[in-house]
NUDOFI-19261 format. One record per residue: x, y, z of N, C-alpha, C in turn. Coordinates in steps of 0.02 Angstrom, whole numbers, plus 50000, padded with zeros to 5 digits. Atoms other than C-alpha are relative to their C-alpha. Example, Ala and Ser with C-alpha at 12.3 -4.5 7.8 and 13.67 -1.06 7.14 Angstrom:
! residues 2
500454994150000506154977550390500455006050000/499584994149997506844994750357499615005550037/
END
This chain:
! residues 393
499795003549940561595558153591499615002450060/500504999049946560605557653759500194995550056/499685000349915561545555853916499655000550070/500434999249942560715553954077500534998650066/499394998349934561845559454230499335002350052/500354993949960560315564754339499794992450068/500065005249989560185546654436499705000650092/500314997149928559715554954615499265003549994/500834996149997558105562254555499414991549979/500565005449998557355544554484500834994049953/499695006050052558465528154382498964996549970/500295004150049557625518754232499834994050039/500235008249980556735502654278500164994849990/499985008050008557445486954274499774996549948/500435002750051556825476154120499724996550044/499985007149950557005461254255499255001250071/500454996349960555865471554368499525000049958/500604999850050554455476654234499874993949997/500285008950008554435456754208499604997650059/500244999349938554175455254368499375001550009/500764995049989552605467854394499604997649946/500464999450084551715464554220499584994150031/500485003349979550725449454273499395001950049/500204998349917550195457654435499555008849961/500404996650033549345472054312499214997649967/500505004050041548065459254221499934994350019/500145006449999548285440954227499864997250107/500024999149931548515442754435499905006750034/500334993050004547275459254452499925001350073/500494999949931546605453454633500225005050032/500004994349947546435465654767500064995250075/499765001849953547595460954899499674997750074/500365000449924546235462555052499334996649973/500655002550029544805454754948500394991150041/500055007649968544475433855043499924995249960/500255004350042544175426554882500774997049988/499495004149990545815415954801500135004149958/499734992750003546105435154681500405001750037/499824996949929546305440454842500704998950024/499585004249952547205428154918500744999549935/499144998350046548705426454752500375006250019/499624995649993548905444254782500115003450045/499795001449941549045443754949500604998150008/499235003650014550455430954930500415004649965/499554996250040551315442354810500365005750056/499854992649960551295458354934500464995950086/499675002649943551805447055098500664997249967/499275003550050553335438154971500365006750000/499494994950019553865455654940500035001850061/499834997349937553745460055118500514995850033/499005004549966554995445755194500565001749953/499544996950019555955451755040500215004050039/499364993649978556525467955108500074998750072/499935000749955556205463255270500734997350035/499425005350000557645450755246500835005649986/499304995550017558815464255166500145004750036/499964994549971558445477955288500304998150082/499995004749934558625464655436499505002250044/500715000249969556915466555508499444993249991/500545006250013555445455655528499265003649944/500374998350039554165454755421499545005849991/500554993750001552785465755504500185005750022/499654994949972554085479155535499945004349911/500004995250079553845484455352499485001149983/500294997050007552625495855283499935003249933/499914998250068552285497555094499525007550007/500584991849986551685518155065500124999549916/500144997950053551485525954913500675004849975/499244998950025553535532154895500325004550076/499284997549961554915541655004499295004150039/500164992849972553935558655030499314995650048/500654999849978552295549355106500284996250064/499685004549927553315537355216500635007250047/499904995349985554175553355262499805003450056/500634996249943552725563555329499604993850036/500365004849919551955547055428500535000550043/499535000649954553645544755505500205006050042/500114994449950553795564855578499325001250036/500844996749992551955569455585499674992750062/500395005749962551325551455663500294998850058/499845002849932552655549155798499895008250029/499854992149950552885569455848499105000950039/500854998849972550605569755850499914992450052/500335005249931550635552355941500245000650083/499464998049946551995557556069499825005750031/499934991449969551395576856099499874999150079/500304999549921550785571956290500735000650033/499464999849960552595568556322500525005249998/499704995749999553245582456241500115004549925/500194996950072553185593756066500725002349955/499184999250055555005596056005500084993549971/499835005150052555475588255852500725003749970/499524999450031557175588055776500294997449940/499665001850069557855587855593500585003350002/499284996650016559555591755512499555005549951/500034992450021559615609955419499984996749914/499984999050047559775598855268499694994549954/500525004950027558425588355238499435000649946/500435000550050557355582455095499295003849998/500864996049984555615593155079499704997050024/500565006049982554725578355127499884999950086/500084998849946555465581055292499935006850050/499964990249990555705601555289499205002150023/500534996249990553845603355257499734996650058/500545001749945553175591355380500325001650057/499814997149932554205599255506499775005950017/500174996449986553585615355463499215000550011/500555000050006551915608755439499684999650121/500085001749925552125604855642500085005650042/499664994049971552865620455685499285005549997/500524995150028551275628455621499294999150034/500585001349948550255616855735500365001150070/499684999749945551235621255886500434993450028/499155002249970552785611155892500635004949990/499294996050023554535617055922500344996749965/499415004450055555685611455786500745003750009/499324996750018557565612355790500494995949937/499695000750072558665611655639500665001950021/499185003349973560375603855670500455002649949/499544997350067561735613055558500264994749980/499335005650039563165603955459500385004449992/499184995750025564995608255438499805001349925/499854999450054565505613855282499974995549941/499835006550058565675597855190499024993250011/500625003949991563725592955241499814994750047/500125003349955563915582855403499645001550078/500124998549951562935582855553500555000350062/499505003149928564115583755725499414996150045/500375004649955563625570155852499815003950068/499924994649940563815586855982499435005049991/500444996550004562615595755904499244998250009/500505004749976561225584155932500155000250089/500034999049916561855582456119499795006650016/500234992449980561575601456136499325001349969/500514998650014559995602656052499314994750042/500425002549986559095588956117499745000650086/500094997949959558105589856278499344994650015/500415006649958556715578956400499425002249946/500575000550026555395585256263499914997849930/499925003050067556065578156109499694995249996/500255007749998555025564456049500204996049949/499675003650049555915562755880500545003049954/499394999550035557565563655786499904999049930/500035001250076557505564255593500675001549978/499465001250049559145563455506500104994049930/499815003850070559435559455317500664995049992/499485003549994560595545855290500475001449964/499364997250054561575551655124499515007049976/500264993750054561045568955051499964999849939/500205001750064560255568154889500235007849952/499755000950032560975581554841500775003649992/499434997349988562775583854902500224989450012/499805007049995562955563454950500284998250060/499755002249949563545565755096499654993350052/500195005649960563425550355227500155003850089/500024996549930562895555155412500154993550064/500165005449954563255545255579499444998150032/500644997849959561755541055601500084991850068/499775006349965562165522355703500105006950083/499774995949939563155537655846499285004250002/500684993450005561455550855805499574995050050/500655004649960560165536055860500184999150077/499675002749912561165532056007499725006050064/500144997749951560975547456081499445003950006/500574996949968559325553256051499664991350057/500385003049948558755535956128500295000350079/499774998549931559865540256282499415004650010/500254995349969558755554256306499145000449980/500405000449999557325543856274499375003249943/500534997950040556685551356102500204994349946/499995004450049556335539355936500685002949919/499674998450050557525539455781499645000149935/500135002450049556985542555603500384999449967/499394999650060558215540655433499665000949958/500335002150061557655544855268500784997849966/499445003150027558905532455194499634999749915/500164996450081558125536455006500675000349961/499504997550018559875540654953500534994950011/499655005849972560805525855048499814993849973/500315005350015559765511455003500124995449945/499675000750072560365509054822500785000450003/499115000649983562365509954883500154995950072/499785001549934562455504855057499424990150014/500175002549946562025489455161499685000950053/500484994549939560705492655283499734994050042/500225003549948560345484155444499805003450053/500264996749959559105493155539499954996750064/499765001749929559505483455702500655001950011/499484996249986561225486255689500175007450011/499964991849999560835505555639499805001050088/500284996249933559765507455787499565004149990/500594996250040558435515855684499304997350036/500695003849964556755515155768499295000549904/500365000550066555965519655574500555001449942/499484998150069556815521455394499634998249958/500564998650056556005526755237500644997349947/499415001850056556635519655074499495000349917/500874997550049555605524354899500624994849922/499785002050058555935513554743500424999749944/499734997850051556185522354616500885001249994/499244998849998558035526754673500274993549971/499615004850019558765508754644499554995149940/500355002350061557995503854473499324997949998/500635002850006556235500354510499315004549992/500774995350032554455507854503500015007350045/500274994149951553895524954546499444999950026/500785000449955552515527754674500074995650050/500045006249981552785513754764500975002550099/499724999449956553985515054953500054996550049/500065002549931554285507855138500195005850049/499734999049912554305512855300499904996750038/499815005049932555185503255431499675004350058/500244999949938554265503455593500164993750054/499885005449963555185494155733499245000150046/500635001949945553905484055835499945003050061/500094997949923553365492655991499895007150002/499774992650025553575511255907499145001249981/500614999550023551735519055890499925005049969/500044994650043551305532755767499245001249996/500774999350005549505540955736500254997349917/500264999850072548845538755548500275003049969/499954995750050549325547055404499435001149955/500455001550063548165539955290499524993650021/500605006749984546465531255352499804996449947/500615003350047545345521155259499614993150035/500285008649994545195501355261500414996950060/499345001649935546295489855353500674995949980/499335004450028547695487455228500645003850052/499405001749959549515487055298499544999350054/500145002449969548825479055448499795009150058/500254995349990547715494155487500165006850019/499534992849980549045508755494500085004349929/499884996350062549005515555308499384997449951/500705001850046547205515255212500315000349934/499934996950057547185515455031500174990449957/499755003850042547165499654893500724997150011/499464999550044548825491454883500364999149941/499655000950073549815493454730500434995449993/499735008249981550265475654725500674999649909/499535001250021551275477754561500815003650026/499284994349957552245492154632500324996650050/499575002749962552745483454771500064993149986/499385006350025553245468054690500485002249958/499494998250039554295477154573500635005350069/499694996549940554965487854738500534995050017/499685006749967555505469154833500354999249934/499545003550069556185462654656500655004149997/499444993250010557375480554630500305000050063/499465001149955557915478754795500314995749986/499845007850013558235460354769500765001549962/499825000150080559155464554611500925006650032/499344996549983560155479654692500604996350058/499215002549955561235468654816500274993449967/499345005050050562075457754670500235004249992/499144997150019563695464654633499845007450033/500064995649939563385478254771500435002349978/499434996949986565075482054796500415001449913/499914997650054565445481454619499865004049951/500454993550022564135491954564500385006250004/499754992549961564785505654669500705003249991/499134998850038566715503654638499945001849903/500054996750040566235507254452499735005049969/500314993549996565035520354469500255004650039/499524994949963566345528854598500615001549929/499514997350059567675528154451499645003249938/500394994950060566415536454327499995007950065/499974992049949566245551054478500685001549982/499434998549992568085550154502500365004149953/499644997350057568475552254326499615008049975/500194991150031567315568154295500315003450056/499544995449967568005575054446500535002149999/499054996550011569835575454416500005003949926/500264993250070569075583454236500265005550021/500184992350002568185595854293500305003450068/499504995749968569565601154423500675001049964/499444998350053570735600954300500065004949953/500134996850052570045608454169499525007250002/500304995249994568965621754257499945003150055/499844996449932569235635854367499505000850038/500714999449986568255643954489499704995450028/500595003849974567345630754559499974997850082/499985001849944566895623854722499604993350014/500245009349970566625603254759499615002650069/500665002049918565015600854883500014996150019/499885007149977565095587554987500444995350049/499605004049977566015576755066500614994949998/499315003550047567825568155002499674994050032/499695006649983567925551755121499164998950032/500675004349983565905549755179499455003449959/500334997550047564855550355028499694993149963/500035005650063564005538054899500025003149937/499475000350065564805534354745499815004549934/500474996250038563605543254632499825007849981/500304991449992563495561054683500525003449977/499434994049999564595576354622499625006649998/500384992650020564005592654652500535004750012/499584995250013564835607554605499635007849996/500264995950043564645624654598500605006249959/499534996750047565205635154454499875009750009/499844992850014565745653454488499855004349946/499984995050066565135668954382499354998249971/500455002350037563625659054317499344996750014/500715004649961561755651054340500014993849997/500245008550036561395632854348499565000149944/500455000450034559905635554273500295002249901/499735001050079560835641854113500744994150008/499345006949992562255626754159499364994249962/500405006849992560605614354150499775001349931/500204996650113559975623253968500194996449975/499355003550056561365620053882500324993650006/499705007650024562025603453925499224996249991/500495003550018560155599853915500054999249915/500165000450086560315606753724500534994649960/499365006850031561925593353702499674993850033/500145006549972560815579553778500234998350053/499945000249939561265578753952499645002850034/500774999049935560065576454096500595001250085/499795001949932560705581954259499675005850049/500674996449946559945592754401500365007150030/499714991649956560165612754475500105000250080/499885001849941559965603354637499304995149998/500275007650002558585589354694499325002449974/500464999250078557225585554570499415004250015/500544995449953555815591454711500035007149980/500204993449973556135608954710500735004149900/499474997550054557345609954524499545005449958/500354994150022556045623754484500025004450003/500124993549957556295634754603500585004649974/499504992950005557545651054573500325001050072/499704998049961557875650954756500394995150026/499385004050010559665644354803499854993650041/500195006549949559845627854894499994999550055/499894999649933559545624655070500384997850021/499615002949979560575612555087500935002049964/499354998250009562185623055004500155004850065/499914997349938561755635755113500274999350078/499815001449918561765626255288500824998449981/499465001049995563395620955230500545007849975/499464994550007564145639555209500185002349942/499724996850070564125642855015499655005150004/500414995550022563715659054984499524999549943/500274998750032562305664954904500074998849924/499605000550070562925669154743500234994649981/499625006950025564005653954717499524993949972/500465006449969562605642554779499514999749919/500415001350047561475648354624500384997549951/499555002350031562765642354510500344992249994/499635007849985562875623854556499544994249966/500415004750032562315608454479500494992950053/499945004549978562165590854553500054992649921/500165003250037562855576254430499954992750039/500215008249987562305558154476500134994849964/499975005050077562915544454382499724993650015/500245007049994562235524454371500344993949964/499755005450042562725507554300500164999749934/500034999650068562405511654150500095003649945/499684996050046563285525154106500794998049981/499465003350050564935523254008500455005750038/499574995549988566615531954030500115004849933/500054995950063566505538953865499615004949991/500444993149953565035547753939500075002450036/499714995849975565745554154053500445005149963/499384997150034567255561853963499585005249933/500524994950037565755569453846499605006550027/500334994349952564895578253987500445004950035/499404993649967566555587354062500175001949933/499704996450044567005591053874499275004549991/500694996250007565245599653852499975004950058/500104997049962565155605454017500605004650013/499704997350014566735613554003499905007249923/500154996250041566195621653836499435006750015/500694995349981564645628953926500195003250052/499674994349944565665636154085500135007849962/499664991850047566575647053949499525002249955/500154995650051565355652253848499415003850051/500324996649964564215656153978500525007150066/499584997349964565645666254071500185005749955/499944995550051565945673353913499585009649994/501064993949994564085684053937500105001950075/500154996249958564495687154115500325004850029/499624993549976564735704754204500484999350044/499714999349944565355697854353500814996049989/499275004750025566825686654272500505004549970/499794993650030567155701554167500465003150045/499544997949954567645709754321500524997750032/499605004349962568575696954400500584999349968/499405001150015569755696454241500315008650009/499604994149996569985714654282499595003849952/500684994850039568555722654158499825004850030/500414993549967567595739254192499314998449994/500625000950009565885731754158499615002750056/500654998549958564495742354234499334996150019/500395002749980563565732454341499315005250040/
END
């Protein structure tokens, strides 16, 4: 058996999608910026998929910006407005618990002489709307806040966040990556001056991304070349990728709300599990602003990394925290800003669930994952002690 709970690091592709793209590999090869009638089909293809999302995001057409996924529309959206803006002023602001995409290119700024500040979160992974008023200042030129945490789930205000950096006259970003696939998104209503959104999350291709750029908002380059996207991002476009991108959006707002109400009762049901059935632990996250998908936990006494082993060796896929950095040995940043200790923090795993998992899978993964608390608890010194043992540590 081969369970896949890991649904925040990438989802399976669409069949409906692949159908989609497969023509646009061979039989419709053209190169989108080529004048010939190649050209010109796959032209049509890439502008069709652009009033797509355009339409779902509530933007106009040339407000969208196909990149090459999350992390690249990412670094244009810090790096291009903070370097086009520096005359007016060199502070840039992220939350404490943002995706690498936006960590590094903040530090990558910090390293060219910007100031960066890094907005905490309560306990349960939320920004305050107060802590932004106190941090921000006449030299801010841009706001970055994640919309849901990829990998705690939490949901941020960002609609109140935008508001008040544009009171004080700096731009908003979102990496909505995490939102995009559960939520409804109306970047006029948000008040978002950019928002990144990468494929792969809601059933479609990898490689392949947007970034929203409201009209009037100027950014330097990321990526020169030619004069595709209408001369702000060089490079070929990957005309199947982003028809399979537009299609997977397309595709994710049927049964929206239904989607989500049954992929919240697959969360629901491993959660009342594995608080039932296992001590020790500590829920990350957020109860009442979250999407439906996320549970992260961490388990007392023990590593993820031997948590992720072993339900790997029973066929279950799920993550030590987000897929970027599930290599690393050092704890999470984002448990941290929210106040887990150390210790605890290495001990946590993020599960993710999708459409297409079952409740029967579920009820497999808390009986497994239950089996692997105790036997890994079994081997440790520090549990030992806790039931009252002498184990020399």
């Amino acid at each position: 058996m081969k369970i896949y709970a890991d649904h925040a690091a990438t989802t399976p592709c669409d069949k409906r999608v692949l159908e989609e793209m497969l023509p646009y590999f061979s039989d419709e090869f053209g190169n989108a910026n080529s004048q010939h009638a190649f050209g010109r089909d796959a032209a049509k293809a890439v502008n069709d998929a652009r009033e797509t999302v355009a339409d779902i995001i509530g933007c106009k057409p040339n407000e969208v910006y196909f990149t090459g996924g999350g992390t690249e529309a990412d670094n244009w959206a810090l790096k291009g407005v903070a370097l086009h803006k520096r005359d007016r002023g060199n502070h840039v602001i992220i939350s404490a618990i943002e995706h690498h995409a936006i960590l590094t290119s903040a530090e990558w700024l910090e390293q060219n002489g910007f100031r960066v500040t890094k907005l905490p979160v309560d306990s349960t992974g939320m920004v305050r709307v107060e802590e932004l008023e106190r941090a921000i200042d006449d030299e801010t030129t841009i706001v970055s806040v994640m919309y849901a945490n990829n990998e705690v789930g939490t949901i941020q205000p960002i609609k109140e966040l935008a508001e008040i950096a544009h009171k004080h006259g700096a731009l908003f970003h979102t990496d909505a990556v995490q939102a995009i696939p559960y939520m409804n998104i109306d970047v006029k209503e948000l008040g978002v001056d950019l928002l990144t959104i990468s494929g792969h999350k809601f059933y479609g291709p990898k490689g392949v991304g947007v970034l929203y750029i409201r009209n009037g908002v100027k950014l330097d380059k990321l990526i020169c070349g030619g004069g595709q996207e209408r001369s702000q991002r060089g490079g070929t476009v990957n005309v199947p990728a982003v028809v399979g991108l537009a299609r997977a959006l397309e595709l994710s707002r049927v049964d929206l709300e239904k989607n989500n109400a049954y992929i919240a009762s697959l969360r629901d049901r491993f959660e009342q599990r594995v608080e039932k059935e296992i001590p020790y632990i500590r829920q990350n996250g957020n109860k009442l602003h979250r999407v439906p998908s996320i549970a992260n936990y961490s388990f007392e006494f023990v590593e993820g990394e031997g948590i992720l082993m072993l339900l790997d060796f029973n066929g279950i896929a799920v993550s030590s925290g987000s897929a970027c950095s599930s290599g690393s040995l050092d704890p999470s940043h984002v448990l941290l800003a929210m106040g887990v200790p150390i210790e605890v923090s290495h001990g946590s795993i993020r599960f993710s669930f999708g459409k297409h998992n079952t409740m029967e899978e579920v009820d497999y993964i808390a009986d497994k994952l239950k089996e692997t608390i105790e036997k890994l608890r079994e081997m440790s010194p520090l549990f030992d002690l806790k039931k009252g043992g002498t184990y020399n540590v």
